[in-house]
BAFIDREN-787533 format. One record per residue (C-alpha): z, x, y; residue number from 1; residue in one letter. Coordinates in nm, 3 decimals, padded with zeros to 5 digits. Example, Ala and Ser with C-alpha at 12.3 -4.5 7.8 and 13.67 -1.06 7.14 Angstrom:
2
        w        u        v  seq  type
   00.780   01.230  -00.450    1     A
   00.714   01.367  -00.106    2     S
//
This chain:
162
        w        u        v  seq  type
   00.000   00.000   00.000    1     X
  -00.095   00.160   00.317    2     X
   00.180   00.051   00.544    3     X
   00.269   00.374   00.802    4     X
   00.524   00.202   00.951    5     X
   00.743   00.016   00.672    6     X
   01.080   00.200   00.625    7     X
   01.122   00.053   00.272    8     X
   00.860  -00.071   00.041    9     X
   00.948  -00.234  -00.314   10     X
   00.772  -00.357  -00.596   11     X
   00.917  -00.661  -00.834   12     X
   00.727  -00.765  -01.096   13     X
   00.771  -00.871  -01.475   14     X
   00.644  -00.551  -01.560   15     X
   01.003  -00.381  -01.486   16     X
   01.339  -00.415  -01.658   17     X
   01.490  -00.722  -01.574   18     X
   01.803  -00.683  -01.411   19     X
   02.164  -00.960  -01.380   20     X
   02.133  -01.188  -01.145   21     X
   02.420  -01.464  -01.027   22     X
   02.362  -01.810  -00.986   23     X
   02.560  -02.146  -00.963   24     X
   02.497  -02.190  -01.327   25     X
   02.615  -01.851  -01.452   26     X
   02.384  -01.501  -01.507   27     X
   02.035  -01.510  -01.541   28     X
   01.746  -01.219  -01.575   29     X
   01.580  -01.164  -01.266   30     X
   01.239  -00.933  -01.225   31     X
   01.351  -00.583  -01.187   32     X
   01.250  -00.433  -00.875   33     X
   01.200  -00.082  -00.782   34     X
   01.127   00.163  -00.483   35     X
   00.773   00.317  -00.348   36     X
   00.742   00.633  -00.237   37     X
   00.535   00.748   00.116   38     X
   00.311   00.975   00.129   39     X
   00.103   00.993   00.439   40     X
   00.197   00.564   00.512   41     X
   00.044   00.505   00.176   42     X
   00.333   00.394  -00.051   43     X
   00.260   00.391  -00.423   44     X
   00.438   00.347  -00.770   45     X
   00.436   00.513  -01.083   46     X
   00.533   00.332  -01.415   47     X
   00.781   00.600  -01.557   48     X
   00.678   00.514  -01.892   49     X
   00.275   00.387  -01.993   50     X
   00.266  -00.020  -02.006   51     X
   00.202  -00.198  -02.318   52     X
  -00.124  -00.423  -02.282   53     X
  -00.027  -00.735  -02.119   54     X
  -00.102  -00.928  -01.805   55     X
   00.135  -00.827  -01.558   56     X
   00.260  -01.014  -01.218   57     X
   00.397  -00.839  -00.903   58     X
   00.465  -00.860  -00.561   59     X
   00.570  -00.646  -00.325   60     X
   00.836  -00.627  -00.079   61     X
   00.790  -00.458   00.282   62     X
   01.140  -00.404   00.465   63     X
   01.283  -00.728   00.319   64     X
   00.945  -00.901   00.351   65     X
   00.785  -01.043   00.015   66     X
   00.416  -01.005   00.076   67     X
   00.100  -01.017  -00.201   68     X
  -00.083  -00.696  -00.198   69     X
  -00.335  -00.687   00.014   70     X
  -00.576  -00.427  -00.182   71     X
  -00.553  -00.645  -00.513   72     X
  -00.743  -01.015  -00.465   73     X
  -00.601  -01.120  -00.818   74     X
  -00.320  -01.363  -00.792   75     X
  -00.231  -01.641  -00.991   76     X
  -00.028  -01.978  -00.820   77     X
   00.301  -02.090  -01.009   78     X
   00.373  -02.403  -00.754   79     X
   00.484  -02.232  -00.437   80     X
   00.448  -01.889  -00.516   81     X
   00.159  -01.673  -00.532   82     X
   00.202  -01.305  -00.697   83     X
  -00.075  -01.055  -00.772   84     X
  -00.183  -00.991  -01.126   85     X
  -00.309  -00.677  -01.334   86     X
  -00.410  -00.628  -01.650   87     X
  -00.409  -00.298  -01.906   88     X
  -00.638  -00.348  -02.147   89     X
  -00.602  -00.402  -02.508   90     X
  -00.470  -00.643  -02.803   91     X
  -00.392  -00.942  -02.683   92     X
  -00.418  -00.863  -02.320   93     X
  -00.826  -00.883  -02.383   94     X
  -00.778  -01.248  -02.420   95     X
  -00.698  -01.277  -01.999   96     X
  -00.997  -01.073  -01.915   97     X
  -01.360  -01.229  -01.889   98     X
  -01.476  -01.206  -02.181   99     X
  -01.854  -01.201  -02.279  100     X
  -01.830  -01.621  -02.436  101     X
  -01.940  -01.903  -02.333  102     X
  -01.765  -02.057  -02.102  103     X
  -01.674  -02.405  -02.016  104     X
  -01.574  -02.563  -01.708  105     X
  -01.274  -02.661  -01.472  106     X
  -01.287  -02.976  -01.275  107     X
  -01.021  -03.097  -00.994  108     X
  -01.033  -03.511  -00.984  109     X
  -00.850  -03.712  -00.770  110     X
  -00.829  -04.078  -00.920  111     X
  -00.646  -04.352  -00.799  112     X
  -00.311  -04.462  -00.976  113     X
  -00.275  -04.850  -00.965  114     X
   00.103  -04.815  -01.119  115     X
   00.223  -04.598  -00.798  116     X
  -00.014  -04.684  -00.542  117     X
  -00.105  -04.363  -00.452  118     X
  -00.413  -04.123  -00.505  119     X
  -00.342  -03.865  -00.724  120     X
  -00.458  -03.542  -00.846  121     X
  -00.571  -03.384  -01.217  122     X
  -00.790  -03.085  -01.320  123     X
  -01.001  -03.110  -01.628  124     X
  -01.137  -02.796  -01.850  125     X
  -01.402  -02.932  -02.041  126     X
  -01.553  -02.692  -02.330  127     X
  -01.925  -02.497  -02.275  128     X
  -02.221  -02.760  -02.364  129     X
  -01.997  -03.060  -02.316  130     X
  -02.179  -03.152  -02.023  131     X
  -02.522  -03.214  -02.209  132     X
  -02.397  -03.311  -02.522  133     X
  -02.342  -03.647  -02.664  134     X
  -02.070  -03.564  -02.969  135     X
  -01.753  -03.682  -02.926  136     X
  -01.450  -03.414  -02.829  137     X
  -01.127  -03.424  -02.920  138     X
  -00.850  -03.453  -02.606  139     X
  -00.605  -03.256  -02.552  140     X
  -00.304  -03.329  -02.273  141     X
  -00.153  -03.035  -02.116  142     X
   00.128  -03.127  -01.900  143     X
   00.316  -02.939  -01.708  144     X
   00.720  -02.866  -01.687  145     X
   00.965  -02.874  -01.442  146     X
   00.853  -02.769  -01.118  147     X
   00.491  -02.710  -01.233  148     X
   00.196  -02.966  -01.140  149     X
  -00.186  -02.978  -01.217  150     X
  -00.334  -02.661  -01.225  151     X
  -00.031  -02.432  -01.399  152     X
  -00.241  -02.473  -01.720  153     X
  -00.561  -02.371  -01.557  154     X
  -00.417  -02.130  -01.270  155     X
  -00.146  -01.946  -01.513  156     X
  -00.314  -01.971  -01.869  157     X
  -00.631  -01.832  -01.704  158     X
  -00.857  -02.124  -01.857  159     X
  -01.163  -02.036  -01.654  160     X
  -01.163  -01.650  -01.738  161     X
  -01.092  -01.686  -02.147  162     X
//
């Protein structure tokens, strides 16, 4: 991160040790976080250790300030937060990357709900060829949890890319 005049730069992300945190409801695991080091206002961090494949979500943290990185356009949305994403190849992290498939499609529908009286909203993957194709597909509901809505399947789970 080129950022000449930050006095402290961090990096949190579920690619570090997980450290204690307190809550209301007892201790829970919290991303790790961990310092950058300057060098010439470009701040930078260096896994101690080689990371496993996986895909990995950070953000970083300019004197107090959480910020997404602003050299890295990968982010995925989990409700109101946005982090920035990497992936190191191999095993199972091949499945996040684009992969050389066909590939269906993601729709976002509003349709109106008669029960609440309200427009509301829903995103659709449908599988490559279903567009011109007449067979029937099976269905397949995907709802989200607690704090989730719409697009956590398609935004988190990477639908488009795999």
């Amino acid at each position: 991160l080129k950022a000449p005049k930050a006095v402290k730069v961090e990096v949190t992300g579920d690619f570090l040790p997980t450290q204690k945190m307190d809550t209301p409801h007892g201790q829970f695991d919290a991303p790790g976080v961990a310092n950058l080091v300057q060098k010439d206002g470009v701040w930078e961090f260096i896994t101690p250790q080689p990371l496993d494949p996986e895909l990995y979500s950070y953000t970083l943290l300019v004197d107090g300030l959480k910020i997404n990185d602003p050299s890295n356009v990968y982010t995925i949305r989990d409700v109101a937060s946005v982090t920035n994403v990497f992936i190191i190849a191999g095993g199972r992290a091949d499945l996040y990357k684009i992969n050389k498939v066909p590939h269906g499609a993601v729709s976002r529908v509003w349709y109106n709900s008669p029960t609440l009286g309200i427009d509301r909203r829903l995103t659709i993957y449908t599988p490559p060829g279903y567009e011109t194709s007449n067979k029937p597909y099976p269905v397949c509901y995907l709802l989200h949890g607690a704090g989730g809505d719409e697009e956590a399947w398609i935004n988190l789970g990477r639908t488009e890319q795999i």
